[in-house]
Structures are given as structure tokens and as C-alpha cells.
C-alpha positions as CSV (number, residue, x, y, z in Angstrom):
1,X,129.1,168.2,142.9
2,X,127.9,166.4,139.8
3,X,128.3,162.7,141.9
4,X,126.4,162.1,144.6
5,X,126.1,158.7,146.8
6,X,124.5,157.6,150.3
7,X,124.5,156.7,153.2
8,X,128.2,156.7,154.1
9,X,130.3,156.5,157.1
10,X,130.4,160.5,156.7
11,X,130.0,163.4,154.5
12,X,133.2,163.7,152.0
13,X,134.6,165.4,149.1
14,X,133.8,162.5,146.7
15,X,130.1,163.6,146.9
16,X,129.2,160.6,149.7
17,X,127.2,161.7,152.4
18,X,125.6,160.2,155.5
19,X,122.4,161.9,155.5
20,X,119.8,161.2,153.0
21,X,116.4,163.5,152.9
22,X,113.2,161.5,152.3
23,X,113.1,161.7,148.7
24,X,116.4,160.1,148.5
25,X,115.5,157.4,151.0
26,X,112.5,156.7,149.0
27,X,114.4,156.9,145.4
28,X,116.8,154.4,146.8
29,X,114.7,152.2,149.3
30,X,111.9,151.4,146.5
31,X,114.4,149.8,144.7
32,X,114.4,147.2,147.5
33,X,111.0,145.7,146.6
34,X,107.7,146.3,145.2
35,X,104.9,147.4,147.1
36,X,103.5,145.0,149.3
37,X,101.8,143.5,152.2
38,X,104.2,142.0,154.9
39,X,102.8,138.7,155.0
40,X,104.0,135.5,153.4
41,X,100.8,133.1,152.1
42,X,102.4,130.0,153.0
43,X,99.5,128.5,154.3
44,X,97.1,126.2,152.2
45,X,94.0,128.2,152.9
46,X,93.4,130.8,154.8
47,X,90.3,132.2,156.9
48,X,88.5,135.1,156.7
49,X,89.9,136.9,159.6
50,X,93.4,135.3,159.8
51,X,95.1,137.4,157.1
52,X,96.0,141.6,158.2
53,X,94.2,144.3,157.0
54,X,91.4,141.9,157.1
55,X,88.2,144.0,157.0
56,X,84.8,143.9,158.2
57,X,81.5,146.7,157.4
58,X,79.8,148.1,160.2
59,X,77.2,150.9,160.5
60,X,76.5,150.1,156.6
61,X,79.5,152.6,155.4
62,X,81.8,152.4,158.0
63,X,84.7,149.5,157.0
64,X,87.0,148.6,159.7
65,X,90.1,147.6,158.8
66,X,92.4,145.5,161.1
67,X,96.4,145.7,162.5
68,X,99.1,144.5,159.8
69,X,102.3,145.5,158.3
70,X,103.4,146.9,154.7
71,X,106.2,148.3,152.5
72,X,105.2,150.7,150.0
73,X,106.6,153.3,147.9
74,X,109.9,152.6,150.1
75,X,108.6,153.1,153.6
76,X,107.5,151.0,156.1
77,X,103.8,150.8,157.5
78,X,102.7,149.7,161.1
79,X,99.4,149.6,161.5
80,X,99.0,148.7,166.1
81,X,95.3,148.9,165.9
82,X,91.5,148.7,164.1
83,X,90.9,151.3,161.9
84,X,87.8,153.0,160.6
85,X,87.3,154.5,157.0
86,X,84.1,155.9,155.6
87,X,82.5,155.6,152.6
88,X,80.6,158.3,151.1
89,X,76.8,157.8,150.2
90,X,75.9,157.6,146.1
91,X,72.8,158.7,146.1
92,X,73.3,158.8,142.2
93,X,71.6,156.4,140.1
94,X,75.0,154.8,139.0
95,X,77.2,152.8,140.8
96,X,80.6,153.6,141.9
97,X,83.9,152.1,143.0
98,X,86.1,153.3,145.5
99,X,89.3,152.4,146.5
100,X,90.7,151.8,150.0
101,X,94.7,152.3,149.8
102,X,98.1,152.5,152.2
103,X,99.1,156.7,150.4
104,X,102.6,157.8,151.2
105,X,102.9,161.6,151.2
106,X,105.7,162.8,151.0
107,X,104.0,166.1,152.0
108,X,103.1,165.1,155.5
109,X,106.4,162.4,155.7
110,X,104.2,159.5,156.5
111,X,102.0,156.5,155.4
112,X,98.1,156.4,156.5
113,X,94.8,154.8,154.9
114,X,92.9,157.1,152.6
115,X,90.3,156.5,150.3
116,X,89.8,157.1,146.8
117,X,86.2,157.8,145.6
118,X,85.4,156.7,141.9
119,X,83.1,158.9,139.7
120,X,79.7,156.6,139.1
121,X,78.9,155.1,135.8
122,X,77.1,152.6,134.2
123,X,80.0,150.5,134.2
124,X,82.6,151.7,137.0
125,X,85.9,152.1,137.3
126,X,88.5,152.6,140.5
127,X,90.3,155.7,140.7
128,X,93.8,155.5,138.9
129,X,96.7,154.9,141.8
130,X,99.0,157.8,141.9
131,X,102.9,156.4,142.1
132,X,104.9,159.6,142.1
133,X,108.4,159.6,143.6
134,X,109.0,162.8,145.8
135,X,105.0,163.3,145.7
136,X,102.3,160.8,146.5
137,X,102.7,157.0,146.3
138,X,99.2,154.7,146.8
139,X,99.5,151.0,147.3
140,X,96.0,149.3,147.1
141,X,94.2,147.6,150.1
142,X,90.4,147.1,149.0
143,X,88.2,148.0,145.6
144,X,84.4,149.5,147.2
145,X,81.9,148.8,145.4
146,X,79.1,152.1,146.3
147,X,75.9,150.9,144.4
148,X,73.6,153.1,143.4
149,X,70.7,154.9,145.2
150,X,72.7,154.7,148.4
151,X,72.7,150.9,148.4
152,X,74.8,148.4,151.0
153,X,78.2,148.3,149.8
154,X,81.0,145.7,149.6
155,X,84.3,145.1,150.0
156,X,87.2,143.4,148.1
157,X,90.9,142.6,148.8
158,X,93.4,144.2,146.3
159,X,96.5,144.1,148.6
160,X,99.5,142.5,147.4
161,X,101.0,140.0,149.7
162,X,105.0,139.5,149.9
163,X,105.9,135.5,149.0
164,X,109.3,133.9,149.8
165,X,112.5,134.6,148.1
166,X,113.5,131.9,145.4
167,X,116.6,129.5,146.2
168,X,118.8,128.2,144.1
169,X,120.9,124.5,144.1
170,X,123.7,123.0,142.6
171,X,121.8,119.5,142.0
172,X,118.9,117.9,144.3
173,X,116.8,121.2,144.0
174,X,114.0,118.8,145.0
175,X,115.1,117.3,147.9
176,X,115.9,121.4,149.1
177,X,112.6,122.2,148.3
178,X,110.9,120.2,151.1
179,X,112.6,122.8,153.4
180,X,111.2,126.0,152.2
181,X,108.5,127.4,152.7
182,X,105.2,126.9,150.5
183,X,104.8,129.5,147.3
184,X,108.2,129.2,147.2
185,X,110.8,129.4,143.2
186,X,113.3,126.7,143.2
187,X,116.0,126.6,140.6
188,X,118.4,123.8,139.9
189,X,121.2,124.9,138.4
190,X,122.5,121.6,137.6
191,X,126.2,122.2,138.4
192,X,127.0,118.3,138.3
193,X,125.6,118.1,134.6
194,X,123.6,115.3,135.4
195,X,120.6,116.8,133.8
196,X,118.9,119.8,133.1
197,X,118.7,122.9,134.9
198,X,115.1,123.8,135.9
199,X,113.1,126.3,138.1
200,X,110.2,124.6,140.2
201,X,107.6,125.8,142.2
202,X,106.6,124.5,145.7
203,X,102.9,124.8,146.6
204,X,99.7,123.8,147.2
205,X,100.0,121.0,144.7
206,X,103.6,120.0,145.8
207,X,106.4,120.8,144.1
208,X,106.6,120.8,140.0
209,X,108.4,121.8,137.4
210,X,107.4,125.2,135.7
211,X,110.1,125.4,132.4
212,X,113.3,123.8,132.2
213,X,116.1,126.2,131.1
214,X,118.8,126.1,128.7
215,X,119.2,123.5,126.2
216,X,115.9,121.2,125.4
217,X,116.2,117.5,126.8
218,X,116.7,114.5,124.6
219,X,114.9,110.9,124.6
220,X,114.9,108.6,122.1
221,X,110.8,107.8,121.0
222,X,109.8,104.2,120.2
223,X,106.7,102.9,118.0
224,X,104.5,100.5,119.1
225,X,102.8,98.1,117.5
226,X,105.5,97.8,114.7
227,X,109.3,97.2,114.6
228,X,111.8,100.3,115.0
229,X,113.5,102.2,112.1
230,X,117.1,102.9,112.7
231,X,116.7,106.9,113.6
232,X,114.9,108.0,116.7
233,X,114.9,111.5,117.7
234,X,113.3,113.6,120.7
235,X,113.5,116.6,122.3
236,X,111.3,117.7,125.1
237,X,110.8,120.0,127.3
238,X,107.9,122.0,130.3
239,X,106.9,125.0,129.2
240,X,104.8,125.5,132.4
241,X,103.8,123.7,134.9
242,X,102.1,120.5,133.9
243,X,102.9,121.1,130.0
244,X,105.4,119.4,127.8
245,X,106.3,120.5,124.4
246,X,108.2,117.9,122.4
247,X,109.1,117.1,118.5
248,X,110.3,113.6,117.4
249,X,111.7,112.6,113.8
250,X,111.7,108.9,113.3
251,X,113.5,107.8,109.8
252,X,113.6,104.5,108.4
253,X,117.1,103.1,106.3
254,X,115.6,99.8,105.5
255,X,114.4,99.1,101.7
256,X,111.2,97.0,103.0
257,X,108.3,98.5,104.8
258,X,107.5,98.2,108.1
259,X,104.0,96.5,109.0
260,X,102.0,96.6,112.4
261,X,102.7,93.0,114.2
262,X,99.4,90.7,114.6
263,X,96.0,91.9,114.3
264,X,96.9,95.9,115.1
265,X,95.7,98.3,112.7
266,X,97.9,101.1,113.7
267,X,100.7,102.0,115.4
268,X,102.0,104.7,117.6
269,X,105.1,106.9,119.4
270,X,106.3,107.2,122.4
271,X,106.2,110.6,124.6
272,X,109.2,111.7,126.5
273,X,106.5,111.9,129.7
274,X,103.1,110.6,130.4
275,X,100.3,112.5,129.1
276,X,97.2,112.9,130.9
277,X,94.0,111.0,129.2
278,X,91.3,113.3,131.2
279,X,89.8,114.5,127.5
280,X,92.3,112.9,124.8
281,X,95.0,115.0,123.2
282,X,96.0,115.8,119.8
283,X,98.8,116.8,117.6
284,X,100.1,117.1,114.1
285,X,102.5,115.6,111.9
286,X,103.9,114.9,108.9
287,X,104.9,111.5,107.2
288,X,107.7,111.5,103.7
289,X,107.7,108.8,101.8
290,X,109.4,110.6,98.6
291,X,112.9,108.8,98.9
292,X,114.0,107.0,96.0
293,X,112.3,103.3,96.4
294,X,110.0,104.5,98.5
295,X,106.8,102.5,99.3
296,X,104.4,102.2,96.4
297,X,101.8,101.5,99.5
298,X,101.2,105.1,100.7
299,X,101.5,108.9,98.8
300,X,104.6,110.5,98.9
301,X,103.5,113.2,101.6
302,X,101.3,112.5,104.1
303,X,99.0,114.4,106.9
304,X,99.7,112.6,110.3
305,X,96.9,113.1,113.2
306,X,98.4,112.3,116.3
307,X,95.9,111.3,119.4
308,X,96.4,110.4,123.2
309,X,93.6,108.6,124.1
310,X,91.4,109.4,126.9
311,X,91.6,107.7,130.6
312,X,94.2,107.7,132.9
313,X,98.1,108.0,132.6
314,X,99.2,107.8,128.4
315,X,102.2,107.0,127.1
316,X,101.5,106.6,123.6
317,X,100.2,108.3,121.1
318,X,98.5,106.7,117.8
319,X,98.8,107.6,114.4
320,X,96.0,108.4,111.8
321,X,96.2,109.4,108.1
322,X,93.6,110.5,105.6
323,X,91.4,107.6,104.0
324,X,93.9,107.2,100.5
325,X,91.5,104.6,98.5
326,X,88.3,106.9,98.2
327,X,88.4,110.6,97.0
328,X,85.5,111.8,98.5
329,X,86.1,110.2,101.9
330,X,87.8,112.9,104.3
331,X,87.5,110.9,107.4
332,X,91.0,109.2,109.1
333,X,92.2,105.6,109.3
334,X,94.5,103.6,110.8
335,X,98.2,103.3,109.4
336,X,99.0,99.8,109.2
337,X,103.1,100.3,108.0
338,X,105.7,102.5,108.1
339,X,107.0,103.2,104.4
340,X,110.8,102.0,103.2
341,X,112.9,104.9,103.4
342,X,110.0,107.0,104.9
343,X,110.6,109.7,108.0
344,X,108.1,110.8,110.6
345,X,107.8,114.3,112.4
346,X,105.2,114.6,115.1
347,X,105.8,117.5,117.3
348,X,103.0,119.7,120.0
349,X,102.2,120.6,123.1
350,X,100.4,118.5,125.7
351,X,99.6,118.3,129.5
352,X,101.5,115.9,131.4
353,X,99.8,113.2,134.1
354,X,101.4,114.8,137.1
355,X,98.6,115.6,138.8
């Protein structure tokens, strides 16, 4: 029979049957999930002991390894009790790493700890896992590190740890949110069209915004300092948690230039969200004044250095061009008017004032 399905009801002549060997349990039941510890970290911290598999060295190379729970390479691991590994001496003069892993063998049909001994060098490396389906599968619990000349060793968690499944909602995602559990993905799918849809992530920092999907979100940027040209134009959106990119093209209609109100010396835009002013930020730009009765105040092309100043929440950031009246001066100054006719393009990437 060139089709073959499982588990079924029964055995039939469409090639379903209701017995599956191991190597067809495991083909099928990997695709489930990755390997993994079964253990959600929900928690904000957690102690040194409260976590399973937690381990402790006794007897200088005997690591005891606590009860917990596991999936890997498609079966499911109980461990009811403490267990004890060894690790062998290194009398060598290198060190050595080790590895300290949940196999499943296929050979003996079932899961136990094993360890993996390294080959010492001056700089170490763990054994290579072995993921073979039908053979043997290794899922890491700790990386031993055997110094040299017999020396004490240590230990190291490298156990993956499962995390909760990511929810979806049609609006509200952050209100939902507050139910779940910590570490977990929450995706608005915006189904009311109110606004855009976004995935989330609830942790130890609350929750916030990792990348909004779909199309990029619009606002409309404002200058400060000076009066507004008739085109505004932003789009923004996170990129990763805490970090906006956005891009805005401001263009002036008006045959007069624009001057900075009062005793300003520059002016500045808008952002579509707060940056933080922890160090200052800075982005590039790009300011036209090439239109037919353009300003006769400023070069047709400009270089446009963009900076959020430093301390606290910033909304703005201010505009600097190169120093036009002395060739040999390539330091910045303030712009004091936006050019007849002119257009502005600022565009970056910045972190946000969320935290």
C-alpha cells in the first residue's frame, strides 16, 4: 500500500490503521512541539531550587538532578525522583565540557538522563546533540564544565522551558491580555478596523507592543516653533518592542518663507510617539528647496540632522543644517525658516518612552 495514515478507528483497505510502531509515533508526535521542559516560566523570578530538574553537586562529581517533567523527540518524560549522574575526572591539562541531556532511544523504547563527555581543549566545546528520528534523540538539561587537572566542576542550565500558547482577539487585545498568563503573544487582529492589527507581549515589563502588522500607521507631524506648510505626512510603526520607525514629508505651497516665531532659532517635528531622552537620539534628513521661486535664503539641497534631546519623555525633534556662510566651517546650526516651496523628509528609527 503506497498510502499509509494513523491512528484510526481500525485497520482498513484505504491504508489507515490503528496501531502505530514507535517510529511512527515519534514521526507524527514531534510534530506536536519542540523539545521542551514541561514548565511554564510565568513567574517574575524564580529561586534556585523552585524550577525541575534543578541541580545540585555533591561528592565533587556527583550532580543530582531533581523530579520534573519533559517532551522530547515526541515522548513524554517523568522523572518521580532525585537522580544521580557522574562526571568523569579530566586529569588532562585542558578543560572540558560535558553535557547532561534527557536521550530518547529508540533502541531501548524509552527516555533516561545520559551524559555526553566533551574532548578537552584549550577552548572547549559540548558534544554535538544527536536528533535522529527512528535512532537517538538528545534534548539538553545542563553544559559541565570539567576543568582541568581534575578540578571542581560546574554546572549550567541549557533546558528549554515550554511558555504559553499565543491568543488572538478581534479588538481590545489589551484588555484580554490581563488574563493570560505572563510570557505570554497576544495578537490583535483588529476585526472592527478601528486601528492596526498588532502582536504584543505580556511580561515582566507589562504588556507592549512588539511590531504592528499589516499596513504602516498614519499621523499627521507638526513643526514647532514656526507656522505649518500645507502638506503633513507620517507613517509609523514598532518594529520591536520599545522601537518606532517612522518617515514624514512636510511640503510647503506658499510663495513666502516660513520664519521661526519670537526669539527661536530653530524649529522642529513632531513624532508619531514619545521618544525616550535617556541619551538623545538622532536621525537624518533631507531638505529641497529647488522649486521654481524657491528661497534665495538657503541652497537648493540640504543635509537635515535631526536630534531628540536628552531627559525625560520627547516629543520633538529639532532640526540642524550645515553652517552655509563659511566654507571651512563643518559644524551645524540652527534653521531659522522653512524655504517657499521647500519639502522636508526626515525618516529613522528611535526608542519609544514606554518604559
Amino acid at each position: 500500500m503506497a498510502e499509509l495514515s494513523y491512528p484510526f478507528n481500525a485497520d482498513n483497505a484505504n491504508g489507515g490503521s490503528q496501531i502505530v510502531s514507535q517510529a511512527q509515533w515519534q514521526s507524527m508526535a514531534r510534530m506536536w512541539g519542540g523539545d521542551r521542559v514541561d514548565f511554564q516560566l510565568t513567574a517574575t523570578s524564580y529561586g534556585n531550587t523552585s524550577l525541575p530538574f534543578n541541580s545540585s553537586i555533591v561528592n565533587g562529581r556527583t550532580v543530582q538532578i531533581s523530579p520534573g517533567k519533559a517532551w522530547v523527540g515526541g515522548f513524554y518524560y517523568t522523572l518521580t525522583s532525585t537522580h544521580s549522574v557522574t562526571i568523569s575526572n579530566n586529569a588532562t591539562t585542558k578543560p572540558r565540557k560535558d553535557l547532561i541531556v534527557l536521550q530518547a532511544d529508540m533502541s531501548k523504547s524509552a527516555v533516561n538522563i545520559a551524559v555526553l563527555t566533551g574532548t578537552p581543549a584549550a577552548t572547549p566545546v559540548p558534544p554535538a546533540l544527536r536528533r535522529q528520528v527512528g535512532g537517538i534523540w538528545e534534548m539538553p538539561l545542563y553544559e559541565v564544565d570539567a576543568a582541568a587537572n581534575n578540578a571542581a566542576i560546574t554546572v549550567s542550565n541549557r533546558m528549554p522551558f515550554d511558555m504559553p500558547e499565543r491568543v488572538a482577539y478581534p479588538w481590545n487585545a489589551g484588555l484580554g491580555a490581563a488574563l493570560m498568563p505572563r510570557g505570554t503573544f497576544v495578537y490583535d487582529m483588529d476585526n472592527n478596523g478601528g486601528d492596526t492589527q498588532t502582536e504584543s507581549f505580556s511580561g515582566r515589563d507589562g504588556l507592549v507592543v512588539t511590531r504592528h502588522l499589516g499596513k504602516s500607521r498614519t499621523y499627521t507631524p507638526s513643526l514647532v516653533n514656526i507656522g505649518n506648510p500645507a502638506t503633513r505626512i507620517g507613517r509609523w510603526r514598532y518594529i520591536a518592542p520599545n522601537m518606532v520607525w517612522f518617515s514624514v514629508h512636510i511640503a510647503s505651497t506658499s510663495t513666502a518663507d516660513l520664519k521661526v516665531t519670537g526669539t527661536n532659532w530653530t524649529y522642529g517635528v513632531t513624532l508619531p510617539v514619545p521618544a525616550n531622552g535617556s541619551t538623545g537620539q538622532v536621525f537624518q534628513g533631507h531638505l529641497a528647496n529647488n522649486a521654481v521661486g524657491a528661497s534665495p535664503n538657503l541652497p537648493n539641497f540640504m543635509d537635515i540632522t535631526a536630534k531628540v534631546n536628552r531627559g525625560g519623555s520627547q516629543s520633538t525633534m529639532w532640526l540642524y543644517y550645515p553652517n552655509r556662510h563659511y566654507a571651512d566651517n563643518e559644524g551645524l546650526d540652527g534653521i531659522a525658516l522653512f524655504p517657499r516651496k521647500g519639502s522636508l523628509t526626515i525618516s529613522g528609527v528611535y526608542e519609544s518612552n514606554l518604559f
